[in-house]
C-alpha positions as CSV (number, residue, x, y, z in Angstrom):
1,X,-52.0,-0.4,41.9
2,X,-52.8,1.0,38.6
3,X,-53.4,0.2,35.2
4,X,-52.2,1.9,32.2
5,X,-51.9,2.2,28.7
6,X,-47.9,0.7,28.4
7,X,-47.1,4.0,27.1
8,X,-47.7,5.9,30.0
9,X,-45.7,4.0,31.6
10,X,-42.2,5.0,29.6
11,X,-41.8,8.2,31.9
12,X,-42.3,6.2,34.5
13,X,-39.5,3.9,33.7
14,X,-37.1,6.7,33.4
15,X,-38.2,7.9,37.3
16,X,-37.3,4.2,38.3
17,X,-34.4,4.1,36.7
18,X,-33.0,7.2,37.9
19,X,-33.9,6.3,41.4
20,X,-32.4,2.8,41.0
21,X,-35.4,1.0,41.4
22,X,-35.5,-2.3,39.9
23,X,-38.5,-3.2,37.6
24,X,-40.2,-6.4,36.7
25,X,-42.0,-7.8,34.2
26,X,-44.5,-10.2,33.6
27,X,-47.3,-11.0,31.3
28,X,-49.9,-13.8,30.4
29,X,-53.7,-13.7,29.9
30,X,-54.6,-14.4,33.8
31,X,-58.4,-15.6,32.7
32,X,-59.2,-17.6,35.7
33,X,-56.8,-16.5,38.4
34,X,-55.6,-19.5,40.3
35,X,-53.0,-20.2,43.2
36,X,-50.3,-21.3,40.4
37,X,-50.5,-17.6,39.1
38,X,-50.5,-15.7,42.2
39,X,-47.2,-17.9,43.1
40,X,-45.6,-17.2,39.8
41,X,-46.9,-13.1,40.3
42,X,-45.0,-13.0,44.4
43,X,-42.0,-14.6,42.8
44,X,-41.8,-12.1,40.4
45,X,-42.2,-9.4,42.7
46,X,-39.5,-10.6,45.1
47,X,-36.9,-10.1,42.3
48,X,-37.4,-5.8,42.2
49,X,-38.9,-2.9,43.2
50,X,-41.4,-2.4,40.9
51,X,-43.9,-5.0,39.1
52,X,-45.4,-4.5,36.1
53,X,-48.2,-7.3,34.4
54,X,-49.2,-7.2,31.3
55,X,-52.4,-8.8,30.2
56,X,-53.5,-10.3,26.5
57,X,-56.6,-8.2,25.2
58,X,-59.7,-9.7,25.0
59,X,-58.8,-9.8,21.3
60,X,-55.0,-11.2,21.7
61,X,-56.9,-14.2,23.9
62,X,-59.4,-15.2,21.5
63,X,-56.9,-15.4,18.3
64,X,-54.7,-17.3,20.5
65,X,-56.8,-19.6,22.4
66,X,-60.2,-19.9,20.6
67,X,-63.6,-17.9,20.3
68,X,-64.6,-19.0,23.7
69,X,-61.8,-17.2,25.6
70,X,-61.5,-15.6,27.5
71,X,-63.9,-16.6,30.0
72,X,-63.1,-13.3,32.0
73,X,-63.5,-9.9,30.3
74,X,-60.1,-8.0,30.2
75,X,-61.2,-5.5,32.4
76,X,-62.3,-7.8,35.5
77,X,-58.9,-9.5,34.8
78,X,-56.5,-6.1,35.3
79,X,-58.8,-5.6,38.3
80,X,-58.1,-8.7,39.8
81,X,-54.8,-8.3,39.2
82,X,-54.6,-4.7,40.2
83,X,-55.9,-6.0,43.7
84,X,-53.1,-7.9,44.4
85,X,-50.3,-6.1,46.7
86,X,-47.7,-7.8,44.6
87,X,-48.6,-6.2,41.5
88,X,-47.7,-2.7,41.5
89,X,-49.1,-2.1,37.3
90,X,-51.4,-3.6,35.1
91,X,-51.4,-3.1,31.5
92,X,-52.5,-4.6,28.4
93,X,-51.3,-5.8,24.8
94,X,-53.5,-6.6,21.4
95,X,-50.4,-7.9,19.8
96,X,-50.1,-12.3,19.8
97,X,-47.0,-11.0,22.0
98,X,-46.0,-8.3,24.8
99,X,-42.4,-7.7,22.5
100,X,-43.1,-4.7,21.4
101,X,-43.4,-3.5,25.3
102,X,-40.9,-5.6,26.1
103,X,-38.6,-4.0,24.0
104,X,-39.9,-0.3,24.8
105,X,-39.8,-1.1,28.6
106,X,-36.3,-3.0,29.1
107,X,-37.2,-4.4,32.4
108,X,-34.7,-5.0,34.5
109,X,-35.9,-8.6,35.2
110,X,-38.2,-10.6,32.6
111,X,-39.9,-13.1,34.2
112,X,-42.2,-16.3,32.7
113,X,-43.0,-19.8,34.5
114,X,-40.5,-22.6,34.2
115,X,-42.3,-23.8,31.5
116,X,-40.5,-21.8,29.2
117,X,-36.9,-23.0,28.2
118,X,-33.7,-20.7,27.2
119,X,-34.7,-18.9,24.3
120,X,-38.1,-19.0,24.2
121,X,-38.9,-16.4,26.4
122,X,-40.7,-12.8,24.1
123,X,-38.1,-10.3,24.9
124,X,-35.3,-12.7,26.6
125,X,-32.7,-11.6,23.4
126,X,-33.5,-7.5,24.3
127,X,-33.6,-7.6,27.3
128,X,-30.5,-9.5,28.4
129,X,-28.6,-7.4,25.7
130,X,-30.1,-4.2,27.9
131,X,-28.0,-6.1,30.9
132,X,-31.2,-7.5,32.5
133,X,-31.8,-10.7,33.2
134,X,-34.5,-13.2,32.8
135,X,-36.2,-15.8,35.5
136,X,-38.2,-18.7,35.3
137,X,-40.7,-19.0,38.1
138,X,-41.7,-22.5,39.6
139,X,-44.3,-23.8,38.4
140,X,-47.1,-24.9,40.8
141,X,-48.2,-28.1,40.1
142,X,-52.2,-29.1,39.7
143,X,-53.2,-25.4,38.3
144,X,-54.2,-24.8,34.6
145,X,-56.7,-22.3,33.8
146,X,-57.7,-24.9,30.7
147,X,-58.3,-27.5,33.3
148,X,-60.6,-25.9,35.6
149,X,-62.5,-25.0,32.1
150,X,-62.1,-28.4,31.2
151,X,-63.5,-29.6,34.7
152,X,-66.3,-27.0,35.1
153,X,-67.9,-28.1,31.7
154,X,-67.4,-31.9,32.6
155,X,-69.5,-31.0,36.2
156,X,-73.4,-30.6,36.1
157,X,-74.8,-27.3,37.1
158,X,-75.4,-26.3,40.8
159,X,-79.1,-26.6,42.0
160,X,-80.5,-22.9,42.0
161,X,-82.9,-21.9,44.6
162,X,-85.8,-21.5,42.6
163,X,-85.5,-25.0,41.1
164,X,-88.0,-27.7,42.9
């Protein structure tokens, strides 16, 4: 696995396409990596050839989800995520939204949780008038990154082993 800057992954998409490899896309902030995201990431990666994640910025996370997020810096995140034999490239985006890529890209298969409904999918207009399609993975019940914040905060801190 490797992470890139999205652009240096244009070329690549050119390779893939000539060699009729299918790519996939996904994106999200991935702060606290949980079994719900690694089930949406090997769904993902059973639909093509090729999987691609991007990942919000530090920056993207904290204008979209408060001053206290991430929890994760955005480099351990694409590391995690780079570890993972599903994932074939990590990447990142600053914008609120991975359109932009998206529409540079032109995955062959866009893919978010089921969560999302028709239409509200970033990219789901370009890329279906490319000819791809998009997919909604299952969502795995029980797993939110906001509740296991929500849960370690509520939960009293461990004993260390220097405490009496």
């Amino acid at each position: 696995m490797i992470y890139a800057d999205w652009h240096d992954l244009l070329p690549l998409r050119e390779v893939w396409r000539r060699e009729g490899r299918r790519l996939v896309f996904t994106n999200g902030c991935f702060d606290l990596l949980h079994s719900g995201h690694i089930a949406t990431l090997e769904a993902a990666r059973s639909l093509g050839d090729v999987l691609v994640v991007a990942i919000n910025t530090d920056a993207s996370v904290q204008r979209g989800k408060g001053p206290e997020r991430p929890i994760i810096p955005q480099a351990e995140r694409a590391e995690v995520l780079a570890a993972l034999e599903c994932v074939d490239y990590v990447t990142f985006f600053d914008d609120a939204t991975p359109l932009a890529l998206i529409q540079d890209l032109l995955p062959d298969v866009l893919v978010k949780g089921a969560d999302w409904g028709p239409g509200e999918v970033v990219g789901e207009k370009e890329v279906l008038a490319a000819g791809g399609r998009v997919e909604r993975a299952p969502i795995t019940p029980g797993y939110s990154t906001t509740a296991i914040i929500v849960k370690a905060r509520q939960s009293p801190p461990p004993a260390t082993l220097d405490q009496p």
